[in-house]
C-alpha positions as CSV (number, residue, x, y, z in Angstrom):
1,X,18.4,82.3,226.4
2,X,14.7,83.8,225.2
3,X,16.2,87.2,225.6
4,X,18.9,86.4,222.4
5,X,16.5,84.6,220.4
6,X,15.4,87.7,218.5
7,X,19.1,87.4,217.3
8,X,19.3,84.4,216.0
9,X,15.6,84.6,214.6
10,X,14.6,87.5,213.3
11,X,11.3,88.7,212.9
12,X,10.2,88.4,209.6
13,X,9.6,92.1,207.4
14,X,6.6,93.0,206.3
15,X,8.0,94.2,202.9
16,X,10.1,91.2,202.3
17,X,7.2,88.5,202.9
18,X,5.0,91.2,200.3
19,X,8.2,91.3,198.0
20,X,8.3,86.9,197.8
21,X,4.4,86.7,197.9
22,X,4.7,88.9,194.3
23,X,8.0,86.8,193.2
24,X,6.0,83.4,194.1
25,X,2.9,84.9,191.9
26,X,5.2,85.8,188.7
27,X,6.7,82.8,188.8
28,X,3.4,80.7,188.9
29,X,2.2,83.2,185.9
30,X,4.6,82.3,183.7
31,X,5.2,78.8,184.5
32,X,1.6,79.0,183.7
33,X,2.0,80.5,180.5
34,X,4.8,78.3,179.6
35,X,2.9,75.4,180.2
36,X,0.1,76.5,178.1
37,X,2.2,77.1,175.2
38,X,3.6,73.8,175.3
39,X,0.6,72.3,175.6
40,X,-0.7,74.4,172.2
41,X,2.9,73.5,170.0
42,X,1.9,69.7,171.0
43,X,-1.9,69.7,170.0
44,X,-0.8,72.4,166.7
45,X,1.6,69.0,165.8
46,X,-1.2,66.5,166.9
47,X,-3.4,67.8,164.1
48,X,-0.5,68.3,161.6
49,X,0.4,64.8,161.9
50,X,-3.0,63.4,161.6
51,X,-3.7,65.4,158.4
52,X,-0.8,64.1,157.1
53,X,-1.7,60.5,158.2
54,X,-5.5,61.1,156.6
55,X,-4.0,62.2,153.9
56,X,-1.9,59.2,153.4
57,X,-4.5,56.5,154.0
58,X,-6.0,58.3,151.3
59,X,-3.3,57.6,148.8
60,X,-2.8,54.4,149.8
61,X,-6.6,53.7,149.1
62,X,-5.9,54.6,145.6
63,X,-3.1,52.4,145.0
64,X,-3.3,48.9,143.5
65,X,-3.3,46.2,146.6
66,X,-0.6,44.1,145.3
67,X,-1.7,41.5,148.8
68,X,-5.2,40.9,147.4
69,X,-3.5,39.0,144.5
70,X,-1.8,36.7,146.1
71,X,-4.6,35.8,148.6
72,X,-7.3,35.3,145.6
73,X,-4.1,32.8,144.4
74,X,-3.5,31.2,147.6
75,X,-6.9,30.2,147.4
76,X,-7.4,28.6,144.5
């Protein structure tokens, strides 16, 4: 039985293992890189929306507070 398991196992070839070893390394690059990027386009719209949001408390600071007028009423 030993004598036929070269046949049914082979031995593995130098080349291919070197070949998947530079496949598995690509692929980890760019997975990388893809990752990164994703992670940028979120923190680019993170920073967006919170200028817009600063920017909108800001306006809404300038406007008349219709709710303080009816409190100072309530109270009376």
């Amino acid at each position: 039985m030993r004598e036929n398991l070269p046949y049914i196992l082979p031995t593995p070839q130098p080349q291919a293992e070197e070949t998947f070893a530079v496949y598995q390394t690509t692929h980890q690059f760019y997975y990388e890189v893809q990752k990164r990027s994703e992670f940028e386009r979120y923190c680019q719209w993170y920073y967006e929306t919170a200028e817009q949001n600063r920017q909108e408390l800001e306006r809404m600071r300038g406007e008349v507070n219709i709710f303080s007028w009816f409190r100072r009423s309530s109270k009376m």
